[in-house]
N, C-alpha and C positions, 0 to 999 in steps of 0.2 A: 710927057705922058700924064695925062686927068689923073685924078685923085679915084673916080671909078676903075679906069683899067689899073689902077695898081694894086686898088682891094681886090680884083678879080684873080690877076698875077698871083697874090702871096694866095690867096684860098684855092687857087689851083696846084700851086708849089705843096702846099699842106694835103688836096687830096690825096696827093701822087704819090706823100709819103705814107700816107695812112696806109694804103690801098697795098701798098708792098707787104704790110704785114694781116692786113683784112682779106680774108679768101671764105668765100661760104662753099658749102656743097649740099647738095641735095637733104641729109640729116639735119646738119644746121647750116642754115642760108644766113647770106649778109643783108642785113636790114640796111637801105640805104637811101640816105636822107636829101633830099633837095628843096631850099627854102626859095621862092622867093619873093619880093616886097609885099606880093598882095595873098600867095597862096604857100602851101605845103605839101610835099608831095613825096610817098614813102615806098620800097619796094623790097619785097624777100625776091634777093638773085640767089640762082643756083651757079656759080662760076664756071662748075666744071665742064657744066652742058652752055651756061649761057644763055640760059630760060630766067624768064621772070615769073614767077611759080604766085606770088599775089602781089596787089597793090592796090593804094588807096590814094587819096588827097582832098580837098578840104572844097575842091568844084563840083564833087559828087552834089546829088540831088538829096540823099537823105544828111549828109553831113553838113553841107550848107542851110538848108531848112533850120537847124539846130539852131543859128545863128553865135552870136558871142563873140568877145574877144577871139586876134589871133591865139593866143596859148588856151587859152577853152578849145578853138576848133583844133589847134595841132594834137592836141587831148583824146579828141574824138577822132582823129585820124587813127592814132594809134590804136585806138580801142578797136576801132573799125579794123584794123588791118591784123589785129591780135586774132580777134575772131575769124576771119577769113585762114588765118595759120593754122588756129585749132579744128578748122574746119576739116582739112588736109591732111593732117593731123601731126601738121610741126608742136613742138613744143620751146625751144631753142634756137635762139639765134644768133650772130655775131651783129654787134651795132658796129654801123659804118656812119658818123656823121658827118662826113661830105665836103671837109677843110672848115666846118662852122664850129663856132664855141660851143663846149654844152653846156649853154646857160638857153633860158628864154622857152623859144618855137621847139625847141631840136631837146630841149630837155622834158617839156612839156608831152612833146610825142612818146621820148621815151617812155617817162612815168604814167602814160596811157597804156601804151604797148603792153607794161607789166603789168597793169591791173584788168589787162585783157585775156593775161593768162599765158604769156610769152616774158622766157628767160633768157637772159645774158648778161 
C-alpha cells in the first residue's frame, strides 16, 4: 500500500469516528469540512433530512478574485459561508472537520466561520 492510500485510510478511520458523535439538524447544522491540495470546501448539512442547507469553497468566483494564501482563502470561505448561515438565519453550528488536524486550512476556516458571525 503507497504512503498516499494509507494517509487516506487512517483520515477516513478518523471521519467515521468523528461522525458517530457529529449529527447536525436543522437548528444547528454540521459545518463540514473537505480539504483538498489545491482547494477548500465547506457545507452546513442538515442530517436529519439530508439537505445541504449552504455552501461555499474557495473555486467560487468572488472568493478566488480575492486571491491569497491557502489559509487567507480558507478564511474567506468561512466568512463566505457564515454569511450565507445568517442569511437563513442559522446562528450555530456543530464543526465537523472531516478526519483533518485542526491546525492550518481547516482552522483557518473555522476562525473565519466565527468572525462571520457563526458559533460552536
Amino acid at each position: 500500500m503507497s504512503k498516499t492510500a494509507k494517509t487516506v485510510v487512517r483520515r477516513q478511520k478518523l471521519r467515521w469516528r468523528i461522525r458517530k458523535n457529529v449529527n447536525g439538524s436543522a437548528q444547528k447544522p454540521r459545518l463540514s469540512v473537505f480539504r483538498s491540495n489545491k482547494d477548500i470546501y465547506a457545507q452546513l448539512i442538515d442530517d436529519a433530512k439530508g439537505l445541504t442547507l449552504a455552501s461555499a469553497n474557495s473555486r467560487m468566483k468572488d472568493i478566488a478574485a480575492l486571491g491569497g494564501t491557502k489559509s487567507e482563502q480558507a478564511a474567506n470561505v468561512g466568512k463566505a459561508l457564515a454569511q450565507k448561515a445568517v442569511a437563513l438565519g442559522l446562528e450555530t453550528c456543530i464543526f465537523d472537520r472531516g478526519g483533518y488536524l485542526y491546525h492550518g486550512r481547516v482552522k483557518s476556516l473555522a476562525d473565519g466561520a466565527r468572525e462571520g458571525g457563526l458559533k460552536f
